[in-house]
C-alpha positions in Angstrom: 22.6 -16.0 -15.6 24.2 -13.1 -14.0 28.4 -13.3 -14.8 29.5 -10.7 -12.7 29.4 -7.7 -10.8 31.1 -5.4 -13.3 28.9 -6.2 -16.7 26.5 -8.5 -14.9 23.8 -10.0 -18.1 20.7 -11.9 -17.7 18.3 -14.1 -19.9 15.1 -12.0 -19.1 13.3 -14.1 -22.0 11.0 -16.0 -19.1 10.1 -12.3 -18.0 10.1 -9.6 -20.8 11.4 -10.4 -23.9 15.3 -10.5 -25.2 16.8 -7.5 -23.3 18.5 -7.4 -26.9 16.3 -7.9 -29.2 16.3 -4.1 -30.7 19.9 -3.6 -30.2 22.1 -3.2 -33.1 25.3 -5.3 -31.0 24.5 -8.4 -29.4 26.6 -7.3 -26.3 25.3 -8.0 -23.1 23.5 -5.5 -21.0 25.4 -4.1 -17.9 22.9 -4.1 -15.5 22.5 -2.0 -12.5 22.5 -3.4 -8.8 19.2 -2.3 -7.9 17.3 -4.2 -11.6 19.3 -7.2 -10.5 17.7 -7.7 -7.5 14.6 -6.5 -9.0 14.6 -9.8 -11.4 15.9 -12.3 -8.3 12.7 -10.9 -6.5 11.2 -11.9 -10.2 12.6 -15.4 -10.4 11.7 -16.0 -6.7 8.1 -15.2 -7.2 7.7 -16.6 -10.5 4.7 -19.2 -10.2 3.0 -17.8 -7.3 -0.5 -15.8 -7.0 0.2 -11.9 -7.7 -0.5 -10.0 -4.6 -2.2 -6.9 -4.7 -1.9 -3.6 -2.7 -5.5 -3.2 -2.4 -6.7 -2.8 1.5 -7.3 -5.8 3.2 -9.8 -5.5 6.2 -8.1 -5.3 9.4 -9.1 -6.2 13.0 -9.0 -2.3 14.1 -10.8 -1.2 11.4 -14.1 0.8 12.3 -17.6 -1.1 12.8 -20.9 0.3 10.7 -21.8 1.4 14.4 -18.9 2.5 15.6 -19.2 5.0 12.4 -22.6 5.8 12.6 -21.9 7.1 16.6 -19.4 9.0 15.2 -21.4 10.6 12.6 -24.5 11.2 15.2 -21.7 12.3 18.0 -20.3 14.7 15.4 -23.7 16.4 14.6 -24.7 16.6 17.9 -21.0 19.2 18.7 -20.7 20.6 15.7 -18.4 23.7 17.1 -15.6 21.2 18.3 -12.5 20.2 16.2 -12.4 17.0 15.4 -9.4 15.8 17.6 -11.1 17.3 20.7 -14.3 15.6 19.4 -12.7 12.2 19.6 -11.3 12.3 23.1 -15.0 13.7 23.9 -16.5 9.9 22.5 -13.5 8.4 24.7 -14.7 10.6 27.5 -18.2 9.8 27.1 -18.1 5.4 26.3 -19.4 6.5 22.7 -16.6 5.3 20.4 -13.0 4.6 20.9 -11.8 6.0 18.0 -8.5 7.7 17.2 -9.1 11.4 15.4 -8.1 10.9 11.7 -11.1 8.1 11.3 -13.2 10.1 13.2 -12.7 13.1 10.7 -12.9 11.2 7.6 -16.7 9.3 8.6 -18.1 12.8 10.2 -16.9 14.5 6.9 -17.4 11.7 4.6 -21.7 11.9 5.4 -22.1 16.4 5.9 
């Protein structure tokens, strides 16, 4: 239970051990603002499913031949940059695709 502001302690058994345990005093810990709110965000999520940071699949996200247009597209003006190459697909009803995907699939198959 967190005392107070000043010398605020917690019983972090539940989440990593006694905060105490290799101490040679059995004072309290003063704990900083930032690793107090780091355990309420622990005690509010204890119980449910981790989530990950791994990318999820979004509605924007490129079709197989929405990339492969852009690969042919790419090989087809291979002396243009690749920004002006994707307002060139825009131009020309091939893909609507913003530049930086349009980079990484025409350099991700050379």
């Amino acid at each position: 239970a967190i005392s107070s502001p000043k010398t605020a302690t917690v019983s972090a058994k539940p989440f990593a051990g006694s905060l105490t345990e290799n101490r040679k005093t059995s004072q309290p810990v003063p704990l900083s603002n930032d690793f107090r709110e780091t355990l309420d965000d622990w005690r509010r999520r204890r119980g449910s499913p981790n989530r990950h940071n791994a990318a999820i699949p979004k509605d924007g996200w490129l079709m197989d031949w929405e990339k492969q247009a852009i690969i042919a597209f790419y090989y087809d003006h291979p002396d243009q940059g690749y920004r002006r190459l994707a307002w060139m697909m825009v131009d020309a009803d091939v893909v609507a695709a913003s530049p930086t995907p349009s980079l990484r699939h025409a350099r991700a198959k050379r």
